[in-house]
N, C-alpha and C positions, 0 to 999 in steps of 0.2 A: 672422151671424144671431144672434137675441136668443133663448136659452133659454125656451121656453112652458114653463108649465106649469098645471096647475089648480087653485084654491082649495081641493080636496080633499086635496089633497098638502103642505099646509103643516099647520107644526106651530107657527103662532102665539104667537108671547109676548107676552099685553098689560100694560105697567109699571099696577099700583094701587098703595095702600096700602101692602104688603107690599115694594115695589119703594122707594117714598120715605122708609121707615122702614128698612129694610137700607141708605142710604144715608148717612143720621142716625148710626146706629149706625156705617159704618165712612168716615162723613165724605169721603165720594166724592161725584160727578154721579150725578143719578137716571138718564143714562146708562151709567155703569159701573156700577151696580146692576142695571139691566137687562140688562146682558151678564151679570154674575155670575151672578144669579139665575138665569140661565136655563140655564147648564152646570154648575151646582156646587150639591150636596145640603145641604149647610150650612156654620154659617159658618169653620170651619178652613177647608174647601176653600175658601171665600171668599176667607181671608187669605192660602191658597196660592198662588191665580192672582192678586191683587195683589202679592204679595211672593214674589220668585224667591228661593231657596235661595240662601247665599253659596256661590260657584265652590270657593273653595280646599276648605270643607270637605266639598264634594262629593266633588270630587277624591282627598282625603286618606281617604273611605268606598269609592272606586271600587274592586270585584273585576275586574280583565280575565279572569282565568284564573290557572290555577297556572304557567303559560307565560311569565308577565313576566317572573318574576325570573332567570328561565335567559334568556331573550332580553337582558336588561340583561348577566348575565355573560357574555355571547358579543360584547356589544355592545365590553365594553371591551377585550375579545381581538382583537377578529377585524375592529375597522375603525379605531384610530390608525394610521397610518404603513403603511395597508395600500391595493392600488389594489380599490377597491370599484364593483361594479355594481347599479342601480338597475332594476328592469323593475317598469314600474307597467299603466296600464290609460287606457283614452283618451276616457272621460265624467270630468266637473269635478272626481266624486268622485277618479278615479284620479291625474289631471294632479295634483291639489290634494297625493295625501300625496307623489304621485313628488317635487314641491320640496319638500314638508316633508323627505324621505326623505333629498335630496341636500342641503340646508343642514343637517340634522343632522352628515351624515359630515364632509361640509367642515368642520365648526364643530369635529366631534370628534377635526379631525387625520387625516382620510385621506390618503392621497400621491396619491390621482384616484377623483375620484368622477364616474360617467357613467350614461347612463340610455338606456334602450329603453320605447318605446309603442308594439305594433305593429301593426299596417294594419288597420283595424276590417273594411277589402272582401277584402282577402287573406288575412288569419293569422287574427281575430276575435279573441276574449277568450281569455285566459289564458298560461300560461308554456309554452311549446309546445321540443318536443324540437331542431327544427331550430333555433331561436335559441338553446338552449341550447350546441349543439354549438359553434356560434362564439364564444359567452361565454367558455368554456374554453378556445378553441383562443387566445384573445387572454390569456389569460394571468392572467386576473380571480383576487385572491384569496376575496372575500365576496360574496354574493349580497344583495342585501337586496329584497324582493318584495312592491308594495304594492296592495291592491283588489284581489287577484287569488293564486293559489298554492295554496291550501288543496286542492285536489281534483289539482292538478297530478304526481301519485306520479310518473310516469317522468322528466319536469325535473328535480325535485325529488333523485331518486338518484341520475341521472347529475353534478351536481353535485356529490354528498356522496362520488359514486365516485371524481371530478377531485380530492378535499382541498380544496373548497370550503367554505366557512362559512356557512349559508343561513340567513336572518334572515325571516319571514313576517308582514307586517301587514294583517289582513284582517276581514271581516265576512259573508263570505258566508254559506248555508247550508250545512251539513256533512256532509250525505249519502251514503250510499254510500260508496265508495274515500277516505281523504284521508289526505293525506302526514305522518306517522310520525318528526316530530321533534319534539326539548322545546323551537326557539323559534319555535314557529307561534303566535304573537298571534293569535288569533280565538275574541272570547268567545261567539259559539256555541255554543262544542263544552263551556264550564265556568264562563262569566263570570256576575256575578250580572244582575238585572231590567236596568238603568240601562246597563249593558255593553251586552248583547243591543241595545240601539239604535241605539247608535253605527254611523256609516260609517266607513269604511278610514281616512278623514283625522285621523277625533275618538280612533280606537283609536290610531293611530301618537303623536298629537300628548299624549292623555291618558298615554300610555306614556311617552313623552318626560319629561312632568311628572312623573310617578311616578317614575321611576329617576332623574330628577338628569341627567338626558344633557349637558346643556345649563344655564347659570344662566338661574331666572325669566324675568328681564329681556329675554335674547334670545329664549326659546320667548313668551313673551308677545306680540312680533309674528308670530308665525306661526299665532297661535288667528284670524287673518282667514279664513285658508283651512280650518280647521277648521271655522268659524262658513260661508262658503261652501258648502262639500260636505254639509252638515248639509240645506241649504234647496237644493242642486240631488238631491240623495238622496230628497229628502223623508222625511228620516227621523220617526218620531213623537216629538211635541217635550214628553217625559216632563220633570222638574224639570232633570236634567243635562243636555239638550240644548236646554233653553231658555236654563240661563245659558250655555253655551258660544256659543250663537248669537248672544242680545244682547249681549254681553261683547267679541264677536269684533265683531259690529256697530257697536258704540260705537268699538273701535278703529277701523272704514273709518272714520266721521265723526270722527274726530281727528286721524288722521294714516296715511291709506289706505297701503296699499305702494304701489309706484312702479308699478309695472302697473296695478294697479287702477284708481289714479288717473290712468292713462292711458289705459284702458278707459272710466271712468267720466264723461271729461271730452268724450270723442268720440259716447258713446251719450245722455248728458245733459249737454248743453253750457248752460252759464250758469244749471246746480244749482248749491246751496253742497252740500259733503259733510255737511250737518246733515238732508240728504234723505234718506241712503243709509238704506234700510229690505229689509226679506226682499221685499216687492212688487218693488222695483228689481230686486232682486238676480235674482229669478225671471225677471220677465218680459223684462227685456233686459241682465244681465250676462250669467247662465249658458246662456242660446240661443246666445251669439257663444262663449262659450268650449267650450260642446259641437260647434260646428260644425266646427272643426277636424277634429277624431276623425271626423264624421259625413263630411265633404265630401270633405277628404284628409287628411291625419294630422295627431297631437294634438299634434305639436311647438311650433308657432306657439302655441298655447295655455300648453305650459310656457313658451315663453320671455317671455309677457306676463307670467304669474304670479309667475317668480323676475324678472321686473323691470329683465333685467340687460341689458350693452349702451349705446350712446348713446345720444344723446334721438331721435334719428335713425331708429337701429337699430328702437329701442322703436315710436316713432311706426309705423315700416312694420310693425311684425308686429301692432302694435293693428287699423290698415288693411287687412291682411291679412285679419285675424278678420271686421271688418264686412262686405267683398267676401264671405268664407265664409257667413256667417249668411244675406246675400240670395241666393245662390243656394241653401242650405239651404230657404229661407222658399221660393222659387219653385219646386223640383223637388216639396217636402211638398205644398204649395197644389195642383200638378196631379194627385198621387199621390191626395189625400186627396179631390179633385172627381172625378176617374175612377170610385173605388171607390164615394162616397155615390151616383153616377149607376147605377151597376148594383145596387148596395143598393134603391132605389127603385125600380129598373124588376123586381123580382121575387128578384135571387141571395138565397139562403140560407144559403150554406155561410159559415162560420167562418175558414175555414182557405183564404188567400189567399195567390197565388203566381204572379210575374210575370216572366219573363225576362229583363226591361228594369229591372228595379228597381233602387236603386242598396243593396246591406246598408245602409249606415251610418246611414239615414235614417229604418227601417223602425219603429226602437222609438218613435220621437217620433208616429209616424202611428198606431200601433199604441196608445198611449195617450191619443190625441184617439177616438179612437174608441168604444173604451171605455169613455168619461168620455160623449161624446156618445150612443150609443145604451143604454149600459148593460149591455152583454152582453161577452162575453170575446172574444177575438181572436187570432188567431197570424196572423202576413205572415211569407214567405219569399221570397228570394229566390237564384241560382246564386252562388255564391263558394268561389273557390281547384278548385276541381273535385268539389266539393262543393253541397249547400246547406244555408242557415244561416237560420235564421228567429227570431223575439222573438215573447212571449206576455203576453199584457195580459190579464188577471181582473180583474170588480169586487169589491167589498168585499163577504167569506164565502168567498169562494172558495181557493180555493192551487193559484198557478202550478207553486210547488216538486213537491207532492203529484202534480199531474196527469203532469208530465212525471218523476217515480218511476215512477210505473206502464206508462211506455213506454220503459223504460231501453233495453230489447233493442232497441228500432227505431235506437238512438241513437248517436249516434258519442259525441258529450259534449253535458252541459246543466249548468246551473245558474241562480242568481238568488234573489230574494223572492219572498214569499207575493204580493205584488202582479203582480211582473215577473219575468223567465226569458226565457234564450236558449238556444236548441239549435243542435246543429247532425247531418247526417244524410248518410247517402249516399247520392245519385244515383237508385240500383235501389230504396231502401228507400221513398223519398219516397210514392209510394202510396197505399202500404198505411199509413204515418204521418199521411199527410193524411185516412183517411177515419176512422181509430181517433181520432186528436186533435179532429179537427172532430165526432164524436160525443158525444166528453165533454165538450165548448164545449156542445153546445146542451142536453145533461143537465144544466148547471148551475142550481141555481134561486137564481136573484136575486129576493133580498127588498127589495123596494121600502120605502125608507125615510120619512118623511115628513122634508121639509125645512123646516129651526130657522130660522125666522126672529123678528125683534123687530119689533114695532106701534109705528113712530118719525118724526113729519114729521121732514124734514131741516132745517126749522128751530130745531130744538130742539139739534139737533144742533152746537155754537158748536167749536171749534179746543180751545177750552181743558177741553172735556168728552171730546174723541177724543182729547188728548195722555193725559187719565186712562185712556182705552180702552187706549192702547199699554202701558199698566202689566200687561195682561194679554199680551200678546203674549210674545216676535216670536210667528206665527200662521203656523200650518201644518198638517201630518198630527198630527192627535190635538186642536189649539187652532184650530179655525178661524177663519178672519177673519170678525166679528161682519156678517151680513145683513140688513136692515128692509126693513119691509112697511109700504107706506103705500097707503090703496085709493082706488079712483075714485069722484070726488066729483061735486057737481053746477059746481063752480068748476073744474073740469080742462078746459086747452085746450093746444091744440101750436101751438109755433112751430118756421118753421124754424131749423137752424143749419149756419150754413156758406155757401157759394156754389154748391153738385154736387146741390145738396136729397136728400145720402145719410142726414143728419144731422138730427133733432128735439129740440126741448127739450119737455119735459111740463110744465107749467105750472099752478099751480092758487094762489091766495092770492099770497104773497109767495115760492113756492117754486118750485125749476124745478128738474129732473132730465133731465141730456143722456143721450140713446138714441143712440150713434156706432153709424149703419149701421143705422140701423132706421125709416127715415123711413116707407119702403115698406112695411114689416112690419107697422106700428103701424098705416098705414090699409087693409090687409087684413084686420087681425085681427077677428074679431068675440065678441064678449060679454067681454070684459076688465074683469078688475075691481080690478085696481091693479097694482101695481108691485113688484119687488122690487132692492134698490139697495144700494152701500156708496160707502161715505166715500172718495175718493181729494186725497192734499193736490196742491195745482197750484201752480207761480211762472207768475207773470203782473209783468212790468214789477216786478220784483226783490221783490215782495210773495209770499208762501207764503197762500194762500186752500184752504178745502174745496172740492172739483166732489162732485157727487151725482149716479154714474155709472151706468144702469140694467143692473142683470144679470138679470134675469128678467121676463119679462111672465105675470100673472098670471090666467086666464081662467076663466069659471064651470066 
């Protein structure tokens, strides 16, 4: 279904004067002066979002914390020639630094480097005491712990109790209890602005660059996955995670790693890698590589990542992932029609919890939801003998904040100001579901007026949106540029397609495809234009714009 909304809820940008004269001046498309203008107060910031900061000297300003330099001097202690274990975490973020984690030791001369992700339905997030006990009991000298550790204090000791060497790279929030060594990596707790951003992959991979671990050259291929975890994170894409992202992006379009490109070749068959962009990346790399973690475990996902293996090997664990992803896509689709059906027919509570439900699947549902009604959300469901639930807030809110103030109900929680997961006992679930779904519906959501730009899509030529991409890659904090174009007395629909699911809108020489809104568009009434973005298409080996509709606009 097509997004409604009302022409009172737009916040309109019409290009004038001021619009073709900012482009004069910084010798762009009155295109890219229209996006400019419309997010940026003057003209530095102008030249900021057309001109990304150089990487290196970013890097060479980056504070992680006081924590680096004792993690670098532990680094060259405690993992040459030594047998080192890896325990990461089983979304893109995690999978992504666990092989940074593991090609670093390999590269740094470990004598065996191995790794644990474990069962997102059984064990859930974090460094949990019984995997610890085995870790030990095999005989592991160094610990290194990636997306995940910082709040872990009893792993965390009973290693340090074994003469282990525990190495921590992480981004979480830092609340409460957390574990009490000099090399817990997490600028959280002391890093400066640009720090605080970073996911687990970009702090391990930045940390990497800062100490020398590794020559340039080799960490150089491995900012893919940094530039990955960045855009499935969604982290907010400040000056430093914009060049990490496009940087890392530039590299997939030149010379992808071997997974990816084998990923990349199954999900978009007969792209050149001159396509790969954060859209791709979003909508159908990192769904198949989260699906793993979600469906059954994140292994199949590191073993596309680090690449390794035949071509064979590789092929069936790329296979693997897509098999993962659809039935991902088909258990959500039913989870997500179940709940908007009771949504509709009257439920009011927040705080949903289903017996049947599968954990791993809960937070992807849990953030459509959110996004689609605009109000907060917690789903739970039974795991390990417990239950474990994910919390979705929209924007003003904090996930972190809310689940502080239910510490006592709590076994453990954690997460972002956006997202948090808990988890709780049995007896306690209750009285958690009626205290958490109270403060869900006390929250008050400030209705924002959505940014849109006043743009036919013919004005709109390839060579004015490649000047668009100067501002991107586009994300949390840089959104991907929206146009509003209204209904005319020249607007007619044709169909498109063969199922009549599909319309084109039609007006002059322009046409904008509505995929699945054929039906929509002729129920709707008093519509008064459109809202749309740019997506590039190959068509019979040519790269053309489509003009995709993402909102319907109504009085």
């Amino acid at each position: 279904m097509i997004p409604v909304c009302s022409f009172n809820d737009l916040d309109i940008y019409q290009p004038g004067e001021k619009t073709r004269d900012l482009a004069r001046r910084l010798e762009c498309s009155e295109l890219a002066a229209a996006v400019l203008d419309s997010r940026a107060a003057d003209e530095e910031q102008f030249r900021q979002l057309l001109n990304v900061p150089d990487l290196r000297r970013q890097l060479d300003e980056l504070f992680l914390g006081r924590a680096a330099s004792a993690a670098r001097e532990l680094w060259l202690k405690a993992v040459p020639g030594k047998r080192v274990f890896v325990y990461g975490d089983y979304d893109v973020d995690g999978v992504s630094s666990t092989v940074i984690a593991l090609e670093l030791a390999q590269q740094s001369g470990a004598a065996e480097a191995v790794y644990y992700i474990p069962d997102r339905r059984s064990e859930g997030y974090g460094l949990h005491p019984a995997n610890m006990r085995r870790i030990i009991a095999d005989g592991f000298e160094t610990l290194i712990v990636a997306d995940c550790g910082s709040k872990d204090v009893e792993a965390v000791e009973m290693a340090r109790a074994a003469g282990m060497d525990v190495l921590i790279f992480d981004h979480h929030a830092v609340e409460g209890d957390i574990v009490r060594i000099d090399s817990l990596v997490n600028p959280q707790m002391d890093g400066d602005a640009e720090a605080k951003r970073l996911c687990a992959t970009a702090v391990l991979w930045c940390w990497a660059w800062q100490s020398h671990i590794l020559p340039e050259s080799r960490l150089a291929g491995m900012l893919q996955l940094a530039a990955l975890a960045t855009v499935s994170d969604c982290m907010p894409l400040g000056p430093l995670n914009r060049s990490l992202t496009r940087e890392g992006i530039k590299m997939m379009r030149r010379a992808p790693r071997r997974g990816l490109r084998e990923l990349l070749r199954s999900l978009c068959p007969n792209e050149p890698d001159s396509m790969i962009d954060e859209n791709r990346l979003s909508m159908k790399v990192i769904p198949c590589l989260n699906a793993a973690g979600r469906v059954q475990v994140a292994d199949v996902a590191v073993n596309v990542l680090s690449g390794l293996g035949s071509p064979l090997e590789l092929q069936r664990s790329v296979d693997q992932l897509l098999d993962l992803n659809r039935r991902r896509r088909d258990i959500s689709a039913a989870i997500c029609t179940s709940i908007n059906a009771g949504l509709e027919q009257g439920e009011r509570s927040q705080v949903l919890f289903n017996g049947s439900w599968p954990v791993g699947i809960l937070s992807a549902i849990a953030s459509r939801l959110c996004s689609e009604h605009n109000k907060a959300f917690a789903l739970a469901a039974p795991s390990g003998g417990g239950i474990r639930g994910t919390l979705r807030v929209p924007s003003g809110a904090n996930a972190v904040e809310l689940l502080k103030s239910l510490d006592d109900l709590l076994d453990a929680w954690g997460g972002h100001k956006s997202a948090a997961g808990f988890s709780v006992d049995q007896l306690k679930w209750p009285r958690l579901e009626r205290e958490l779904n109270s403060l869900l519906q006390n929250i008050k959501v400030e209705k924002t007026p959505e940014e849109v730009i006043e743009f036919e899509p013919d004005r709109i030529t390839g060579a004015a949106w490649d000047e668009v991409q100067r501002i991107g890659p586009f994300g949390n904090g840089n959104p991907l540029p929206a146009f509003f174009v209204p209904l005319d007395a020249r607007t007619t629909y044709a169909p498109l397609g063969k199922r009549g699911l599909h319309t084109r809108v039609l007006f002059g020489g322009n046409a904008l495809l509505a995929f699945n809104g054929a039906e929509q568009i002729e129920r709707t009434e008093g519509i008064r234009g459109w809202i749309y973005r740019p997506r590039p298409n190959l068509w019979q080996g040519r790269v053309s714009l489509q003009y995709i509709v993402e909102g319907i606009v109504v009085a």
